[in-house]
C-alpha positions as CSV (number, residue, x, y, z in Angstrom):
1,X,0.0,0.0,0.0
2,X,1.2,4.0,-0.6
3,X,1.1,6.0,2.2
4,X,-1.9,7.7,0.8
5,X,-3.9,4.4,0.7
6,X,-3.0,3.8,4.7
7,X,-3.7,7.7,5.4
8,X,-7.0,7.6,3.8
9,X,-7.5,4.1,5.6
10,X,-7.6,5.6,9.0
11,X,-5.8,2.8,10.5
12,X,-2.5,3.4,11.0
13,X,-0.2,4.6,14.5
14,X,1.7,7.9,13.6
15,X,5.2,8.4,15.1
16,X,6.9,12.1,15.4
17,X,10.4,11.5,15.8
18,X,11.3,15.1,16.5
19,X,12.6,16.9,19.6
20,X,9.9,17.5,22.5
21,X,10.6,21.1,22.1
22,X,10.5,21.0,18.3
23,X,7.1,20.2,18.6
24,X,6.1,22.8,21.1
25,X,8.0,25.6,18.7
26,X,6.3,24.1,15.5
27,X,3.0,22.5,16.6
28,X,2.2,18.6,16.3
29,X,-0.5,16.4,14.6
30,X,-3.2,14.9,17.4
31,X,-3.2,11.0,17.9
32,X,0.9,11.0,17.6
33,X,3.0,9.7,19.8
34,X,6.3,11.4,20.4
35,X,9.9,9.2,20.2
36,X,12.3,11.4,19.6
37,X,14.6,9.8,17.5
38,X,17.6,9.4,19.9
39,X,15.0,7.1,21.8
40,X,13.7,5.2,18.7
41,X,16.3,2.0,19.6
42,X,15.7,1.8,23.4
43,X,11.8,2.5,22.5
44,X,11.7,0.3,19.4
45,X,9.1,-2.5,21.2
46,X,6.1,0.5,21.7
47,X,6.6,0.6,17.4
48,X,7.5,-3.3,16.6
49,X,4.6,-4.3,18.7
50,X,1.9,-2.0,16.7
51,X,-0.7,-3.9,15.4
52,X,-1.5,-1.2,12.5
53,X,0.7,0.2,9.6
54,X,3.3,2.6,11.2
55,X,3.7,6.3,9.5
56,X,7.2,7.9,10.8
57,X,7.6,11.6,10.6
58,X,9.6,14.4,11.6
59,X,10.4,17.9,10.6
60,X,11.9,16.9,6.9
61,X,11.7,13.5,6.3
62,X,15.1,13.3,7.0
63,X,15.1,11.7,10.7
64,X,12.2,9.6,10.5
65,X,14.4,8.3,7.2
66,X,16.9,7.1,9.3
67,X,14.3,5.7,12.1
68,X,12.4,3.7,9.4
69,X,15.3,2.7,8.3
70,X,16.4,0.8,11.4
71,X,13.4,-0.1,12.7
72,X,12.9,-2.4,9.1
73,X,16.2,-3.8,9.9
74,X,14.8,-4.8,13.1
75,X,11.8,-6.2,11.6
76,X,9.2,-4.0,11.1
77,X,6.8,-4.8,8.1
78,X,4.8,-2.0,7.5
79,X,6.3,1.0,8.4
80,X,6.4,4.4,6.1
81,X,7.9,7.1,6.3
82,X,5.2,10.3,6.3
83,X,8.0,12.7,5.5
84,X,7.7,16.1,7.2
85,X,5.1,16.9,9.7
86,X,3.5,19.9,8.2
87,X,2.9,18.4,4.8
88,X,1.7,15.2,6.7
89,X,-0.5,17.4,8.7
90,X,-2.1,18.8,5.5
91,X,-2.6,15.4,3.9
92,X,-4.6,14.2,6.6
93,X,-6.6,16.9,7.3
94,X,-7.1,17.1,3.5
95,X,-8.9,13.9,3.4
């Protein structure tokens, strides 16, 4: 599936991989949870053990790159990455 086809789903677990204060400066989407991605290996069970798709995202796309990128290696099967949170943001509420 695209990201598109999960977003429009509903059914998926959104992870912001940004710096709490990053998301107090720039805002956040609702129904995230927030792993900073310097916690994404100690915290990698609360993502591996999701039962829905998993859509990473951070300020870029750059960071939740590299977080979808080892969380894969470590098993994860449907994971994408949602890029930066603003256009993110827009996509979902655009649906």
């Amino acid at each position: 599936m695209t990201l598109e086809e999960i977003l429009e789903s509903g059914n998926y677990q959104l992870i912001d991989v940004r710096e709490p204060m990053e998301l107090e400066m720039d805002g956040e989407i609702a129904g995230a949870i927030n792993i900073p991605l310097g916690e994404v290996e100690e915290r990698k069970d609360e993502i591996l053990n999701s039962d829905k798709p998993v859509v990473i995202f951070c300020r870029s796309g750059n960071r939740s790159g590299k977080a979808l990128d080892f969380l894969n290696h470590e098993g994860l099967k449907n994971g994408y990455n949602g890029g930066g949170w603003a256009d993110l943001k827009q996509k979902i509420e655009n649906l």
